[in-house]
BAVO-767273 format. One record per residue (C-alpha): residue number from 0; x, y, z. Coordinates in steps of 0.25 Angstrom, whole numbers, plus 5000, padded with zeros to 4 digits. Example, Ala and Ser with C-alpha at 12.3 -4.5 7.8 and 13.67 -1.06 7.14 Angstrom:
<atoms>
@n: 0, east: 5049, north: 4982, up: 5031;
@n: 1, east: 5055, north: 4996, up: 5029;
</atoms>
This chain:
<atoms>
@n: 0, east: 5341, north: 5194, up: 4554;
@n: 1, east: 5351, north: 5200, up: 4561;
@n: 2, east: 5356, north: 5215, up: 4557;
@n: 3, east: 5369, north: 5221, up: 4565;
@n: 4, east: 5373, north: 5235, up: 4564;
@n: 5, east: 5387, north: 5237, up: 4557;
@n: 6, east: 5394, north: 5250, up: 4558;
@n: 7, east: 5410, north: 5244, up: 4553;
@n: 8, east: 5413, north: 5235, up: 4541;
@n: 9, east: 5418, north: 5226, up: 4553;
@n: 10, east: 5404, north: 5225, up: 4558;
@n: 11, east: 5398, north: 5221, up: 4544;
@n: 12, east: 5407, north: 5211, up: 4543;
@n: 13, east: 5405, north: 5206, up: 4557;
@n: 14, east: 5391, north: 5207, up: 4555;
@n: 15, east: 5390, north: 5198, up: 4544;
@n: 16, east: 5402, north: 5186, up: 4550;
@n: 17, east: 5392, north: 5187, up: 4563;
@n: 18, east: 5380, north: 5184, up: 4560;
@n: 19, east: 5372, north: 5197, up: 4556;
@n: 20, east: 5364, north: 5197, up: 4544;
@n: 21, east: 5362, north: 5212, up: 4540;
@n: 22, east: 5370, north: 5224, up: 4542;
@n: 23, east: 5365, north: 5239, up: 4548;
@n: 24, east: 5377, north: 5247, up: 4543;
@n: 25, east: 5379, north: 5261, up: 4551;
@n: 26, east: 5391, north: 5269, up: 4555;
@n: 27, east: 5387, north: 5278, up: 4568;
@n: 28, east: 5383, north: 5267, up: 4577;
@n: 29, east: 5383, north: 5274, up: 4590;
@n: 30, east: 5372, north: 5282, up: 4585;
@n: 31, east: 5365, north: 5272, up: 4579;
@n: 32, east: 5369, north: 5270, up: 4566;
@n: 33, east: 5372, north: 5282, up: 4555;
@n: 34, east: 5374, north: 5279, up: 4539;
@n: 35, east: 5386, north: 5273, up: 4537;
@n: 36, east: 5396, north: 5277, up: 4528;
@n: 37, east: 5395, north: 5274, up: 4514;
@n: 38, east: 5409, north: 5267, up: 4512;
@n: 39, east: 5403, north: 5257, up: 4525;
@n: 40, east: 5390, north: 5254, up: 4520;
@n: 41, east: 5397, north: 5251, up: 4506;
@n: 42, east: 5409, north: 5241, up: 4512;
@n: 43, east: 5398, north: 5235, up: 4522;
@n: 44, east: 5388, north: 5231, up: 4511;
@n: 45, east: 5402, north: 5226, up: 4504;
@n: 46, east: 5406, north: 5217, up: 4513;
@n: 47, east: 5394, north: 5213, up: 4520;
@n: 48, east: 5386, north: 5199, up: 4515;
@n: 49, east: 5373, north: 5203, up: 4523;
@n: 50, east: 5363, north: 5216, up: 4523;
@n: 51, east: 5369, north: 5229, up: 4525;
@n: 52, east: 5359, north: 5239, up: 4530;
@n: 53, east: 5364, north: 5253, up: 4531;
@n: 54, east: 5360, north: 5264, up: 4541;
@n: 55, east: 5355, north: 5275, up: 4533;
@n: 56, east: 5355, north: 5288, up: 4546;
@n: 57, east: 5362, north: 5301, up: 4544;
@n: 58, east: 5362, north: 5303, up: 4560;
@n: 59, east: 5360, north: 5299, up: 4573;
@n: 60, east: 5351, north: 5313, up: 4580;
@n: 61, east: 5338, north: 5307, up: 4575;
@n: 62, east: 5331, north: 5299, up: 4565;
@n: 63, east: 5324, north: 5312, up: 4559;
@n: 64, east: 5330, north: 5316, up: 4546;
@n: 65, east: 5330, north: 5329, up: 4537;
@n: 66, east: 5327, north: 5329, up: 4523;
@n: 67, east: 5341, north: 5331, up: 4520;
@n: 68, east: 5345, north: 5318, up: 4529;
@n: 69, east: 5335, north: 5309, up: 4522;
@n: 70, east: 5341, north: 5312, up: 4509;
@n: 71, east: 5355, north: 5308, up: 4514;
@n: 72, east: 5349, north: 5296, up: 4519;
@n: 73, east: 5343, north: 5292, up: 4507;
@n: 74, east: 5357, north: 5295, up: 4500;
@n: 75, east: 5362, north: 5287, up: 4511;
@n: 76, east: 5352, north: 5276, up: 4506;
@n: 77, east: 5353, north: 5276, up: 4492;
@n: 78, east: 5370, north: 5274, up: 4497;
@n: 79, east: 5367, north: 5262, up: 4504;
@n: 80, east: 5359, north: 5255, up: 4494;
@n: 81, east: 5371, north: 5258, up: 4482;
@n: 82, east: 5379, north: 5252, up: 4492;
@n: 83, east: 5372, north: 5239, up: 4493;
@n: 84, east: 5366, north: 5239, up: 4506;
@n: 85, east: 5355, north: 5230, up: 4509;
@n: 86, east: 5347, north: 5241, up: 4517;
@n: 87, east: 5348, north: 5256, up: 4525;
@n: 88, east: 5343, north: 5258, up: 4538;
@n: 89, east: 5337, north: 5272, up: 4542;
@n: 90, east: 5323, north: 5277, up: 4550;
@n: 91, east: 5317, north: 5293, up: 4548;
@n: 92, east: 5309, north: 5298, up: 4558;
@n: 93, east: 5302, north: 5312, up: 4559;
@n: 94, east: 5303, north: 5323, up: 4570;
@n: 95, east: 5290, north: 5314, up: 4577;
@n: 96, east: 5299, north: 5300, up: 4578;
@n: 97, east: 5289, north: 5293, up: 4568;
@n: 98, east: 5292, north: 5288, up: 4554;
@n: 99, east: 5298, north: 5301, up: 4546;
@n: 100, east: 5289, north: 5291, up: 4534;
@n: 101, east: 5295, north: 5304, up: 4524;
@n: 102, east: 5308, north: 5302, up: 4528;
@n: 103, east: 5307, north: 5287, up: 4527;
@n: 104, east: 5300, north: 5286, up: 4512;
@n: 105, east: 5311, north: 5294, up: 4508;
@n: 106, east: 5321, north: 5286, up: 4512;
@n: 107, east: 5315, north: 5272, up: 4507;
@n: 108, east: 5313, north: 5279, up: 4493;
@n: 109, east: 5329, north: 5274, up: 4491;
@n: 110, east: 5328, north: 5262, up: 4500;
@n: 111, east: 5322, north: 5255, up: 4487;
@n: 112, east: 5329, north: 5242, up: 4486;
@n: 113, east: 5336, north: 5241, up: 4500;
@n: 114, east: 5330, north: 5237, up: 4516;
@n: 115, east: 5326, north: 5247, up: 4522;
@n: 116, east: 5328, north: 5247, up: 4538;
@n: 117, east: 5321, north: 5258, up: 4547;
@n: 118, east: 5329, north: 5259, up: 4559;
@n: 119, east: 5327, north: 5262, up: 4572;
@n: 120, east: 5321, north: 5275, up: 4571;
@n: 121, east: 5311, north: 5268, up: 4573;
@n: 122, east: 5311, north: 5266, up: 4586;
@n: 123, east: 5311, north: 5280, up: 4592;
@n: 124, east: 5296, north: 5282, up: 4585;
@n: 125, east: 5287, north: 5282, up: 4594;
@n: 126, east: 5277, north: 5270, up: 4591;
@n: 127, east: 5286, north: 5259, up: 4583;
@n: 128, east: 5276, north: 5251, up: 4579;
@n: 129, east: 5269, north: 5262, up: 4571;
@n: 130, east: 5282, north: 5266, up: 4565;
@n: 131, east: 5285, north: 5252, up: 4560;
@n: 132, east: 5271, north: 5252, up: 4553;
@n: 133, east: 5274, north: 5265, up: 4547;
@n: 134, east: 5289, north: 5259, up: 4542;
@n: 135, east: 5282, north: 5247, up: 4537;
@n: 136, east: 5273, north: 5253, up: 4527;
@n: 137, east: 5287, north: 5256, up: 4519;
@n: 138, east: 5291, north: 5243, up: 4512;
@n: 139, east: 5304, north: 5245, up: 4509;
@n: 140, east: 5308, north: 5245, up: 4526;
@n: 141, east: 5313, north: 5232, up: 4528;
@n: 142, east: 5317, north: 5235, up: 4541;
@n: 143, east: 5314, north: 5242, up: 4553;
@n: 144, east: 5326, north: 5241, up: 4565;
@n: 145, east: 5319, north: 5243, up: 4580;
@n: 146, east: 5319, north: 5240, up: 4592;
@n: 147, east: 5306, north: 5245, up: 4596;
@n: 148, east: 5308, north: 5260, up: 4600;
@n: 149, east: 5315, north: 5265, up: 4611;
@n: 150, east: 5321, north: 5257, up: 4623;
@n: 151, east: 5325, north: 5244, up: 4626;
@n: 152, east: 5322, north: 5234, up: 4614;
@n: 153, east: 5316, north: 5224, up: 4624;
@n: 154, east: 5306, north: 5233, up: 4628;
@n: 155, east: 5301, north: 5234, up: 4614;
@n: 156, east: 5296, north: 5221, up: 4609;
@n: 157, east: 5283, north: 5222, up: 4609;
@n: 158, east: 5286, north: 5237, up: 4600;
@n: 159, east: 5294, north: 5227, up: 4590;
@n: 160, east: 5284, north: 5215, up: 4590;
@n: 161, east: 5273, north: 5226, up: 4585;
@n: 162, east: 5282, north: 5234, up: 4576;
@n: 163, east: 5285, north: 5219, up: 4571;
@n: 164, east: 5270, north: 5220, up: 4569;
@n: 165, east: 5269, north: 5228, up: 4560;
@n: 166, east: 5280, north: 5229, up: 4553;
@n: 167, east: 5276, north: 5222, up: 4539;
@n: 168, east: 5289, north: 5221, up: 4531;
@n: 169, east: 5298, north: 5227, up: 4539;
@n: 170, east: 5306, north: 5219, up: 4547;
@n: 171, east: 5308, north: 5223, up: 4564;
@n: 172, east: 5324, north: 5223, up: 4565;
@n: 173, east: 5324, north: 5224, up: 4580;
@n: 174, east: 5336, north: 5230, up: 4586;
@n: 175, east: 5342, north: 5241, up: 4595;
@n: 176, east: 5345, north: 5236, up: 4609;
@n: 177, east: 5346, north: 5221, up: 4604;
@n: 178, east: 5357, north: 5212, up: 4612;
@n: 179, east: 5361, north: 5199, up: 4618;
@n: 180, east: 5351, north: 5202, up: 4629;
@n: 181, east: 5339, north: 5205, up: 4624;
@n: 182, east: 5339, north: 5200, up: 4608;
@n: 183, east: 5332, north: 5184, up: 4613;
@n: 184, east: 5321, north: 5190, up: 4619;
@n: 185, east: 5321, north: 5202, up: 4609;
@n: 186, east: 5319, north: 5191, up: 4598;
@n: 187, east: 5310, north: 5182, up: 4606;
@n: 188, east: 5300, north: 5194, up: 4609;
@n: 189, east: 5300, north: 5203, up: 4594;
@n: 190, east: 5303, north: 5190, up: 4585;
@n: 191, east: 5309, north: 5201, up: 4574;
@n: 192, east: 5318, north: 5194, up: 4563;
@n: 193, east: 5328, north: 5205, up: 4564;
@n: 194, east: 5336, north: 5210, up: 4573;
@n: 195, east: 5348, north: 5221, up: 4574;
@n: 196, east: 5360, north: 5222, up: 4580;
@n: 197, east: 5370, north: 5233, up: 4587;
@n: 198, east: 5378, north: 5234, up: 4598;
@n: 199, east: 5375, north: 5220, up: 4605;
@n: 200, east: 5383, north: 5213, up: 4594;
@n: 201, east: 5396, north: 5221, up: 4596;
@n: 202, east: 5404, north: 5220, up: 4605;
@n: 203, east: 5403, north: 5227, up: 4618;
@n: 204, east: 5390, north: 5231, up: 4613;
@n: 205, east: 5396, north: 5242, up: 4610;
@n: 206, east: 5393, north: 5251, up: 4595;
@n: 207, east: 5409, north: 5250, up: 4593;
@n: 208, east: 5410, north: 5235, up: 4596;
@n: 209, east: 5412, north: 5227, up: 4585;
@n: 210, east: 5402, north: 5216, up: 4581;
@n: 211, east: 5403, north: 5205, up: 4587;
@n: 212, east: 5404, north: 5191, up: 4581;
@n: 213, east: 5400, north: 5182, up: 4593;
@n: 214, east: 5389, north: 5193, up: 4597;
@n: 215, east: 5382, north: 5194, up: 4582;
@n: 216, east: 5383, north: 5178, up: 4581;
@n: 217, east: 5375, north: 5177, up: 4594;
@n: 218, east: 5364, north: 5187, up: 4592;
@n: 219, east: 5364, north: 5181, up: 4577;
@n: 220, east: 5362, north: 5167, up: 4582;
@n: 221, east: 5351, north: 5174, up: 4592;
@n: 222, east: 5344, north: 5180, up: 4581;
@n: 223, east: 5343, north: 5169, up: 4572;
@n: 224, east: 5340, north: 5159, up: 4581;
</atoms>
């Protein structure tokens, strides 16, 4: 599995023609992804043939979230799902950096029927492994997105091994500082099924390039091999 962020209708189509096999929909890619508009989740989910996963974060200064926020979220949510999308993507934290678990069972109470991918909140907690057993006690995650905590994704491979661990049903979607130079032996080591895609399959690297053909049929062919 392959998932690539999409923040254009061009890149949903891209996406799909090159090789992708899910969709992250966001707008705000600079800042590492915000909900996307609901006239764009409802064209992408239109004209997309594969999984549309919609990022479901009202801002970018933290992952801690009023009460008031939550309920836009879950507003944002139940949206998404009348929409058609295949999942949402969202992470709550409390003022600590740990699973804010309140916040989280909130959310999931509209998630009925739809994945459910905790992003990468995840890894500014301070022990992953225990936050992914925590996340894991909620069925109706499917996903968690990571790349270990903090820093460079190759130093984390033994954090991603454990949290793959203990994971039960969720499934590891390793990502965040993923490229050309490091996604062999990132694969090699973690030995996850699915892995997530930004910046390296644009081009120039760049949050404004647009995707890529011959990059995302590579790292597909990589992926899948």
């Amino acid at each position: 599995m392959i998932e690539i962020i999409a923040a254009t209708l061009e890149d949903v189509i891209r996406i799909e023609k090159f090789g992708g096999n899910r969709i992250e929909l966001i707008s705000a890619f600079s800042e590492g992804g915000l909900t996307p508009s609901y006239a764009f989740i409802e064209e992408a989910v239109k004209i997309a043939g594969i999984p549309v996963n919609v990022m479901i974060r009202p801002h970018s200064k933290s992952f801690v979230y009023s009460e008031d926020e939550i309920e836009m979220m879950k507003k944002d949510i139940l949206i998404a799902k009348k929409l058609g999308a295949n999942g949402v993507v969202f992470g709550a934290l409390n003022d600590k950096n740990k699973i804010n678990e309140e916040a989280l069972e909130s959310l999931l109470h509209v998630c009925n029927g739809i994945d459910v991918t905790f992003h990468r909140a995840i890894d500014e907690v301070p022990d992953q492994t225990e936050a992914i057993r925590i996340l894991s006690e909620y069925p109706q995650i499917t996903n968690v997105l990571t790349s270990g905590g903090k820093g460079n994704i190759m130093d984390n491979t033994d954090t991603l091994k454990a949290m793959m661990l203990h994971s039960k049903n969720i499934n590891v979607l390793v990502g965040g500082g993923l490229n050309f130079n490091n996604i062999n032996e990132i694969k090699e080591k973690v030995k996850a099924a699915q892995y997530h895609f930004g910046t390296a399959v644009r081009e120039n690297s760049s949050f404004s390039g647009e995707i890529d053909g011959e990059k995302l049929k590579k790292m597909a062919g990589i992926i899948n091999f």
